[in-house]
C-alpha positions in Angstrom: 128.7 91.1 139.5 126.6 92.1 142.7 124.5 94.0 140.2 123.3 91.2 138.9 123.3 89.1 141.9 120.4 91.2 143.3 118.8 92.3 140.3 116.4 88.8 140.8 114.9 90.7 143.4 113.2 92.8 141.3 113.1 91.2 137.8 109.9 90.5 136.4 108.8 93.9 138.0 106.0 95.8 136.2 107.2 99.0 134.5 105.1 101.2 137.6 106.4 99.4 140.2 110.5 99.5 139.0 109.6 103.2 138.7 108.5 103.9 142.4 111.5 101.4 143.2 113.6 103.4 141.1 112.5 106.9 143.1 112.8 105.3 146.2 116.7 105.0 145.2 117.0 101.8 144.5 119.7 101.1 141.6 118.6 97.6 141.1 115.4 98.5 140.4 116.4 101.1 137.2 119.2 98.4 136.2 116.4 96.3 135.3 114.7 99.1 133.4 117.8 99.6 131.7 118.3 95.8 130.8 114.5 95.8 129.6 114.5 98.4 127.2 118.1 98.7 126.1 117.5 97.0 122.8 114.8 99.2 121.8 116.5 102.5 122.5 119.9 101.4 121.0 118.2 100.3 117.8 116.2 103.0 117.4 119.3 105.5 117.6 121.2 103.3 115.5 118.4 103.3 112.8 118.8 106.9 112.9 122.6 107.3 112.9 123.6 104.4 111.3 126.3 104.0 113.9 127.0 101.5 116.2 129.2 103.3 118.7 127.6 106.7 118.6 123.6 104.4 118.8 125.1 102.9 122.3 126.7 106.0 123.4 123.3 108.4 122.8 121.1 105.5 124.2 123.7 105.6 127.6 123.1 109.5 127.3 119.0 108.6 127.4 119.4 106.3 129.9 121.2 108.6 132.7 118.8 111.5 131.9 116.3 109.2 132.7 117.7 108.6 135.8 118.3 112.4 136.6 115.0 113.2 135.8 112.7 110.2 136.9 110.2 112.4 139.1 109.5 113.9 136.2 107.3 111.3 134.8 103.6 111.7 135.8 102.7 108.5 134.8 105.0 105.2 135.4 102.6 103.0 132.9 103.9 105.3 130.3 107.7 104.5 131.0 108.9 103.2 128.0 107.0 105.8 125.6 108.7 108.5 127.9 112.4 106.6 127.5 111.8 107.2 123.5 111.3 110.3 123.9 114.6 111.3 125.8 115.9 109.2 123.0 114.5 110.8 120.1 115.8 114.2 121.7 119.3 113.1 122.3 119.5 112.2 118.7 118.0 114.9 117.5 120.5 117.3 119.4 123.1 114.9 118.2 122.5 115.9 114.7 122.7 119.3 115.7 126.2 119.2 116.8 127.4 116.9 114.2 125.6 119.4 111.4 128.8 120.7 109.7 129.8 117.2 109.5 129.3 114.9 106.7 127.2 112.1 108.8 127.3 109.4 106.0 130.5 109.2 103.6 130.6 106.2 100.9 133.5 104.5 102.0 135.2 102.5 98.5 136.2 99.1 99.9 139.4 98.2 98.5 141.9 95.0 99.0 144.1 97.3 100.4 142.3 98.1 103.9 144.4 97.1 106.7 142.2 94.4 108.3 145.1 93.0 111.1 143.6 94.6 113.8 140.2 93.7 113.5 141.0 89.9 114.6 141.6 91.5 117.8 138.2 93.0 118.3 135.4 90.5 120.5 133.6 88.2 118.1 130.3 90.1 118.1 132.1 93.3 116.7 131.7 94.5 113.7 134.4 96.0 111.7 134.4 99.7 110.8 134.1 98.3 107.3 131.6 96.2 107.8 129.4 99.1 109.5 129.8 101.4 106.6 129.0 98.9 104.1 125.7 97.7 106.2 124.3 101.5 106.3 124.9 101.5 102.8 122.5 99.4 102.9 120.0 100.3 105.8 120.2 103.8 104.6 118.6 103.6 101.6 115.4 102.5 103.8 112.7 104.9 104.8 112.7 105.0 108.9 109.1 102.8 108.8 111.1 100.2 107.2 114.3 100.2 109.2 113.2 100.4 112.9 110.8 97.3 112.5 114.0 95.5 111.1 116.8 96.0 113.2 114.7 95.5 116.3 113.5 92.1 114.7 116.8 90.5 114.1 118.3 92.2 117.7 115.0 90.4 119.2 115.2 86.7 118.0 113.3 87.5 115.2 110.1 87.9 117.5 107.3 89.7 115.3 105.3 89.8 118.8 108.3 91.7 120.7 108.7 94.1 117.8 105.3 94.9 118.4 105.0 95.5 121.7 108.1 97.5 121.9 106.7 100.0 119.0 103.1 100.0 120.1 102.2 97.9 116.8 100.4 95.2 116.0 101.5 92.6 114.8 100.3 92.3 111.2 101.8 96.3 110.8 104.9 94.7 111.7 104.9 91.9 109.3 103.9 94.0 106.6 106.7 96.8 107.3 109.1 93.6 107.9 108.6 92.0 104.5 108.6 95.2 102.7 111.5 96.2 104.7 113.4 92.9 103.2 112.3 93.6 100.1 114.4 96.8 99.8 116.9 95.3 100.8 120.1 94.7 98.1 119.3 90.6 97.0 123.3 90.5 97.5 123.3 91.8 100.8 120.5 90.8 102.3 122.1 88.0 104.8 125.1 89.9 105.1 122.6 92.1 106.8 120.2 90.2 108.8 123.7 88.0 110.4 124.9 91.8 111.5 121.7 93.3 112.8 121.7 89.6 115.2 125.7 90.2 116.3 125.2 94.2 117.2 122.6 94.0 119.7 123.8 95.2 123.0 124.7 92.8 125.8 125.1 92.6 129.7 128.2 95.3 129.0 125.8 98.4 128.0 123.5 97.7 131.4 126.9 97.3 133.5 128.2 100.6 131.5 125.0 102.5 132.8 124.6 101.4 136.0 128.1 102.6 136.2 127.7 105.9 134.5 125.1 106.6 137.4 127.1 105.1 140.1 128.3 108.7 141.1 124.6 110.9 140.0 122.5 111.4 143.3 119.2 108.9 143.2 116.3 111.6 141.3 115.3 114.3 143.4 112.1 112.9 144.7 114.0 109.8 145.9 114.6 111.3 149.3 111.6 112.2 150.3 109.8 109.2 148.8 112.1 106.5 150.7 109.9 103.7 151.9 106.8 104.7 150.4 107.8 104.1 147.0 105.9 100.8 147.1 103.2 102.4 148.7 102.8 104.7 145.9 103.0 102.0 143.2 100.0 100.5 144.7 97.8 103.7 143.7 97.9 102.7 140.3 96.5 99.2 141.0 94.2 100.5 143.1 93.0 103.0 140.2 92.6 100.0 137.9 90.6 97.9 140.7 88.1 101.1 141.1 87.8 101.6 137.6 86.8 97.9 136.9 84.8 97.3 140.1 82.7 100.7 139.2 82.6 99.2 136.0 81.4 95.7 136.4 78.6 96.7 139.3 77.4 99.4 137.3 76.9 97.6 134.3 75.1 94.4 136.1 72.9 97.1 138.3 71.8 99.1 135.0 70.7 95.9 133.0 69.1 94.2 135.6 67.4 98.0 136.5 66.8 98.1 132.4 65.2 94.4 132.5 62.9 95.9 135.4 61.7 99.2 133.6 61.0 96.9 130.2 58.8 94.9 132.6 57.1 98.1 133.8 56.4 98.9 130.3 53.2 98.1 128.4 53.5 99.8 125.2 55.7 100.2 122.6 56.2 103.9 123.4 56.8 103.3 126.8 59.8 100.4 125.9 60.9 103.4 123.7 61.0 106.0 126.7 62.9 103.0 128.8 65.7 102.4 126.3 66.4 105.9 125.1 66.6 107.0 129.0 69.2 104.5 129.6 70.5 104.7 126.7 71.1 109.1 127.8 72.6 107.7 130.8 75.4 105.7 129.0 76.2 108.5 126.5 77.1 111.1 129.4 78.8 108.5 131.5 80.8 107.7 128.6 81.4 111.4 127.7 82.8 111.7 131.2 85.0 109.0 130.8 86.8 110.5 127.6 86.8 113.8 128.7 89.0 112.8 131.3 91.1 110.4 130.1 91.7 113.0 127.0 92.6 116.0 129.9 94.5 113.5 131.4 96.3 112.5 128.1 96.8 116.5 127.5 98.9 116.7 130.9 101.5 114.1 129.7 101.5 116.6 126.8 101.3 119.5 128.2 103.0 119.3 131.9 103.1 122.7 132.3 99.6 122.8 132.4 98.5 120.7 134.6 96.4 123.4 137.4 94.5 124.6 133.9 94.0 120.8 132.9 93.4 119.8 136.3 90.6 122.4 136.9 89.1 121.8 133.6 88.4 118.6 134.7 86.2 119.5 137.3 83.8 120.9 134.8 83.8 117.5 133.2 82.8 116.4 136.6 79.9 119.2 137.0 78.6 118.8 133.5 78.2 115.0 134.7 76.5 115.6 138.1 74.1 118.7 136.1 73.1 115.7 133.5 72.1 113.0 135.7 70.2 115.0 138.0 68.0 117.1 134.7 67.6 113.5 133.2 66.2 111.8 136.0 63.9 114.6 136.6 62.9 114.6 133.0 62.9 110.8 132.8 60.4 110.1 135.5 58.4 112.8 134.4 58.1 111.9 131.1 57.5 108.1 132.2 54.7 109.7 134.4 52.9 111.7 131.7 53.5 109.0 128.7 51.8 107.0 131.0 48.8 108.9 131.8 48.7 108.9 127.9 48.8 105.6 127.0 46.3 105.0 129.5 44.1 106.8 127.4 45.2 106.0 123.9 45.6 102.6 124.4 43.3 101.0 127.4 43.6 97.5 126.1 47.4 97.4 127.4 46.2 97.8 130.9 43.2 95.7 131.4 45.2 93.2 133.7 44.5 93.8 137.1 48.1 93.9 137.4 48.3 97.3 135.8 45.0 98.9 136.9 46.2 102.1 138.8 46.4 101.9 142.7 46.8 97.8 142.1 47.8 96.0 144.9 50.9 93.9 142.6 52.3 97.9 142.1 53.7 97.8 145.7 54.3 96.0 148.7 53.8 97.9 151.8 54.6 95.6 155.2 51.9 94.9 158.1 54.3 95.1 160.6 55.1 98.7 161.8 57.7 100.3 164.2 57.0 103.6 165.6 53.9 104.4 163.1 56.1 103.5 160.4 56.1 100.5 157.7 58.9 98.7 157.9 59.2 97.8 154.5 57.7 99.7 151.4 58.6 98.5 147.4 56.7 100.1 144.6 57.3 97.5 141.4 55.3 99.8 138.8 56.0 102.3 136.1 55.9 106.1 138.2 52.6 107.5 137.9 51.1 110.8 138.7 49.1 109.2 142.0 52.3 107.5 142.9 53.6 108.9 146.1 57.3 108.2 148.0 58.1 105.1 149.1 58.4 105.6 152.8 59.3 102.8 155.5 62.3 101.9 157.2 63.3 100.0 153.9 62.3 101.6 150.9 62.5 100.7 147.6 61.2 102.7 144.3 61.2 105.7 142.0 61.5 108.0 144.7 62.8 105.9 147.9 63.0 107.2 151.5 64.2 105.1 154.1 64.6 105.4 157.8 67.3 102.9 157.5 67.8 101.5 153.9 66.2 103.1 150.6 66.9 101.9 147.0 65.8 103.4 143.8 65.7 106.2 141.4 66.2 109.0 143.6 66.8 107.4 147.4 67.4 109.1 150.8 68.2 107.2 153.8 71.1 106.4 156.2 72.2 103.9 153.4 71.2 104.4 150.3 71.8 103.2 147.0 69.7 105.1 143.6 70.7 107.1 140.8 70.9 110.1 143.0 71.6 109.0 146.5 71.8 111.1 150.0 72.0 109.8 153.4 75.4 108.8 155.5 76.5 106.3 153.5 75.4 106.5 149.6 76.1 104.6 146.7 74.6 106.0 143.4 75.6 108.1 140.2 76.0 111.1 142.2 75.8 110.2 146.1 76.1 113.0 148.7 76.7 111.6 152.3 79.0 111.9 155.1 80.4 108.6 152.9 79.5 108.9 149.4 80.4 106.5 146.9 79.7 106.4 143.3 80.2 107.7 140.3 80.3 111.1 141.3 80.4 111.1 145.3 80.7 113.7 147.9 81.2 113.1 151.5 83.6 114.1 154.6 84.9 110.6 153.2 85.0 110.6 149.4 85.2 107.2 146.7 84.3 106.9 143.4 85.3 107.2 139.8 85.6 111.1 140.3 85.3 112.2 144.4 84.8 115.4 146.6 85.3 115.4 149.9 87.4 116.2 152.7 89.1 113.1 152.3 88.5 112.0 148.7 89.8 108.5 146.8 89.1 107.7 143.3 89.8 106.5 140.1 89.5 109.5 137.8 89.4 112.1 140.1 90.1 113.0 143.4 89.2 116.6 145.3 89.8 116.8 148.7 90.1 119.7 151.3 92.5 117.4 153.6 93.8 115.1 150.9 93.4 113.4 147.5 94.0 109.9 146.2 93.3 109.4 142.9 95.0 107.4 139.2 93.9 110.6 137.6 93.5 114.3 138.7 94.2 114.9 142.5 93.8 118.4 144.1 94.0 118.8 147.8 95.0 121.4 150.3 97.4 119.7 151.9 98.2 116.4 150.6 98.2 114.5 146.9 98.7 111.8 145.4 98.2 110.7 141.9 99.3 110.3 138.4 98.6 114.9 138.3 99.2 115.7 141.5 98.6 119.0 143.2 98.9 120.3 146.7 101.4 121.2 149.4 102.4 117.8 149.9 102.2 115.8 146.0 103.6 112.1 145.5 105.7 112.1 148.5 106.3 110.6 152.0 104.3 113.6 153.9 101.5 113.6 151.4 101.4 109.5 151.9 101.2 109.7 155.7 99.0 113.2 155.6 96.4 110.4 153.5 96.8 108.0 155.5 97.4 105.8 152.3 98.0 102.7 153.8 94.6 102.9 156.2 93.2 103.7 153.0 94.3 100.2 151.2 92.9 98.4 154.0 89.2 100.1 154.3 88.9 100.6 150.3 88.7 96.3 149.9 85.6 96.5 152.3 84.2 99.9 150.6 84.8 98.0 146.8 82.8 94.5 148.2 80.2 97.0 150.0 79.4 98.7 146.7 79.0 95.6 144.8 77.0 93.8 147.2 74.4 96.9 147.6 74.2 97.7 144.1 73.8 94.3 142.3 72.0 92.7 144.6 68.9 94.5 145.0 68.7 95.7 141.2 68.6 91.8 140.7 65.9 91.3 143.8 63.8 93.9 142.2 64.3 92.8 138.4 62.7 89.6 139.4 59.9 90.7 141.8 58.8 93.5 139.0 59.2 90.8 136.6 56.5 88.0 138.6 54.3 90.8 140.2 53.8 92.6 136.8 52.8 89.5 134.8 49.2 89.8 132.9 46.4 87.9 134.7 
C-alpha cells in the first residue's frame, strides 16, 4: 500500500521527532507511531477485557484520540506513557458503559457447538470458543501477572521488549513472567502461550487506523506548525546537548578548581574548609536540578497548572543565584580568617618561603605594562586579609578584574569566566553580561541551564522579554518555545521565526565549544601552576 511504501522515510524515527512530524501533518509519520506501539496498547486492553475484538477496537479508539489531540502533549519523550494513558481511560469508560452487562460469562463447552464456520475465519483467528476458554484462564491472574505475559508471547518472547515497553527491568519482568506461568492451569498452559503468539495485531490494525483518521483534520497545531515541525524537534536535542555540555565543563572546571584550593591548603582545617565549600556548591546545584525537573514532572501532571508551576520555578532559580552569591562571600571570608588563624596556631605549616605572606610564588604580576596597567596579574594562594584584586588586562584569582580577560572566584571583565561572572561576555555560576552564559545567566542574550534575558536559551529554563528557548520552562512576552511553553506565540511557526530558532542552532555550537574551552582550560592552567608554585622549599 502507498502507506507503507513511504513509511521507510520515517521509520526508525525517535518517538520526539515522529511527534513534531506527526504535528506538522504528516500521516506517515503517526502511522509509524501506531505500528510501534500497537502491541502494547492492544495487549494491555485485552489484559483488561479479556477480549480480542473489543482490546483492538478500544486500542483504535486510543489511537485516533491521540491523533485528535497530539498538541496536547507537552513533552514528545513521554509519548508512549501518554498513549497508555488515553488507553487506560478508554477502557475504563468502556467498563462504564458495559456496567449492566455481565463482562465475563463461563461458557460450558459442549460437543454440540457448531464449529463449521470457524474454518472460514484467517488462520491467526481465534475462535469465540477458544477466547472464552483462554480468559478462563488469564482471568484468574492478578493484572501484574497478566500484562507481563501477553505482551511476552505477542513480542517473540523478548524479556528486554517487555521491559522497555512497561518501564521495567528486566529481572521484574522475569520474575512476574515465571510467576505468571506458574498460575497458569498445567493443562492449559500451551494452549495459552500458542494463543497469546496468534492474537497479536498485524499490518491490518495500522492500515485500519491510518484509515480511521483518513477523514479527521491533522491536530490543531498542525497548521500553524507546518515546516517547522523539525525545527521544533531539534529543541529537545538541543536541551540534552546543554544539559550534558554544562555538565561535563562544570564538573572538569570544579575538580581541577578543587585540586587547586587542596594545593592552597596547609592544614587540615583548611582541606576541611576546601571540601565542605565545594562540597555546599554541589548540594544547591543539585537541589536546583530536582526542583526543576520535579516542577517540570508536576506540569505533565498537572497541565492546568502550568503559569503557577512555571513561576514557581523561577524561585528555584532565585534561591540558586541567593546561594552562590552568600556562599562565596562566606567562603572566601572564612578561608581568609581560618587562615589568619592557622597562621597563628600552627606556624610550622608555613615556614616555606612559598607560603610566607606577601611571597613572591603567591602571584605573578607581568613587567610589561600598557597604559599604566599590568598586563597579566595571577594570584596562586589561599585569599588572605592583605590580598588585594587581581587587576591587569588578564586577571586571574579570588577576586579577578580584567580589562580584557579575568578568571576566578568572583571575575569582572569584558570576558570573564568565575563563580560569579560580570562583563560582556560571562561564563560562570551566575554570569550577568550583555552575553551571559552559565548556570544561571542573564544578558540581552541569554544561555545556560536556566537563562534571563531578552533573548534567553536554555536547558532548564528559559525567561525572556522578546523570546524563550528552552527543554524546560519557557516564559516570554512574545514568543516560546519549549516542553511548558508560555507566551503570545508558544510551539508554533511565529514563535519559531519571532526566536529566530534556526540562527539560534547555528550560533549555540560556537557558544557550547566557547564555554568549554574558557572554563576547562584555565581551571586546568591554574590547577598546575598552584600546584608547582606552592610546593614546600
Amino acid at each position: 500500500m502507498n502507506f507503507f511504501k513511504k513509511r521507510s522515510s520515517v521509520a526508525g524515527q525517535g518517538d520526539a521527532t515522529l511527534v513534531m512530524l506527526s504535528l506538522g501533518g504528516n500521516r506517515q509519520a503517526y502511522g509509524e507511531i501506531v505500528s510501534r506501539y500497537q502491541t502494547l496498547l492492544c495487549s494491555l486492553a485485552y489484559s483488561s477485557t479479556g477480549d480480542f475484538r473489543h482490546s483492538e477496537d478500544i486500542a483504535q479508539e486510543a489511537f485516533v484520540e491521540g491523533w485528535r489531540k497530539l498538541d496536547t502533549l507537552h513533552d514528545p519523550e513521554k509519548l508512549r506513557s501518554w498513549l497508555c494513558g488515553i488507553l487506560r481511560f478508554k477502557v475504563s469508560r468502556h467498563y462504564r458503559k458495559t456496567a449492566k452487562e455481565t463482562q465475563h460469562q463461563d461458557i460450558l463447552l459442549t460437543t454440540e457447538q457448531d464449529i463449521a464456520d470457524e474454518a472460514a475465519l484467517d488462520q491467526t483467528a481465534i475462535s469465540e470458543q477458544q477466547q472464552t476458554l483462554l480468559w478462563q484462564v488469564l482471568d484468574q491472574m492478578e493484572p501484574l501477572y497478566r500484562e507481563p505475559m501477553i505482551l511476552f508471547y505477542r513480542e517473540e518472547q523478548s524479556v528486554q521488549r517487555v521491559a522497555e515497553e512497561l518501564e521495567l527491568s528486566e529481572d521484574a519482568v522475569k520474575q512476574r513472567i515465571s510467576r505468571g506461568r506458574k498460575l497458569l492451569k498445567e493443562a492449559m498452559s500451551v494452549f495459552v502461550e500458542d494463543a497469546l503468539k496468534h492474537s497479536k495485531p498485524g499490518a491490518a490494525f495500522t492500515v485500519a487506523v491510518m484509515t480511521m483518521i483518513s477523514g479527521i483534520s491533522p491536530p490543531a497545531k498542525a497548521a500553524v506548525l507546518g515546516g517547522s515541525a523539525l525545527k521544533t524537534g531539534s529543541l529537545f536535542k538541543f536541551a540534552s546537548l546543554a544539559a550534558l555540555l554544562a555538565s561535563v565543563s562544570g564538573l572538569i572546571g570544579s575538580w581541577f578548581s578543587l585540586k587547586a584550593s587542596l594545593a592552597q591548603s596547609r592544614t587540615k582545617r583548611e582541606r576541611h574548609l576546601v571540601k565542605k565549600s565545594v562540597t555546599l556548591f554541589f548540594v544547591f546545584a543539585a537541589l536546583y536540578i530536582a526542583g526543576m525537573a520535579g516542577l517540570k514532572a508536576l506540569c505533565y501532571v498537572s497541565p492546568h497548572h502550568a503559569v503557577t508551576l512555571s513561576l514557581l520555578s523561577q524561585t528555584v532559580v532565585a534561591a540558586l543565584v541567593i546561594s552562590y552569591v552568600v556562599l562565596v562571600k562566606k567562603m572566601f571570608s572564612a578561608m581568609k580568617d581560618l587562615r589568619a588563624l592557622e597562621r597563628i596556631t600552627q606556624p610550622e605549616a608555613f615556614i616555606a618561603s612559598a607560603h610566607q605572606a606577601g611571597a613572591k610564588q603567591r602571584e605573578y604580576i607581568s613587567a610589561f605594562r600598557l597604559l599604566g596597567v599590568p598586563f597579566c596579574h595571577f594570584q596562586f594562594g589561599m585569599p588572605e586579609h592583605t590580598d588585594t584584586p587581581a587587576y591587569g588586562w588578564i586577571a586571574a584569582g579570588t577576586h579577578a578584574r580584567g580589562l580584557l580577560f579575568a578568571w576566578g572566584g568572583v571575575a569582572v571583565a569584558p570576558v570573564s569566566v568565575g563563580i560569579i561572572s560580570f562583563g560582556l561576555i560571562t561564563i560562570g555560576g551566575v554570569g550577568v553580561g550583555v552575553i551571559g552564559t552559565g548556570t544561571v545567566a542573564f544578558g540581552v542574550l541569554a544561555f545556560g541551564a536556566s537563562a534571563i534575558g531578552y533573548q534567553a536559551f536554555a536547558s532548564l529554563s528559559a525567561v525572556g522579554w522578546q523570546s524563550a528557548i528552552s527543554g524546560g520552562f519557557s516564559m516570554a512576552r512574545e514568543a516560546a518555545l519549549g516542553a511548558v511553553a508560555i507566551a503570545t506565540h508558544a510551539n508554533n511557526e511565529i514563535a519559531a521565526d519571532i526566536a529566530r530558532l534556526s540562527e539560534f542552532q547555528w550560533l549555540s555550537t560556537w557558544v557550547f565549544m566557547a564555554i568549554a574551552l574558557l572554563v576547562i582550560v584555565p581551571a586546568i592552567w591554574h590547577a598546575r601552576a598552584v600546584t608547582q608554585r606552592m610546593k614546600a622549599d
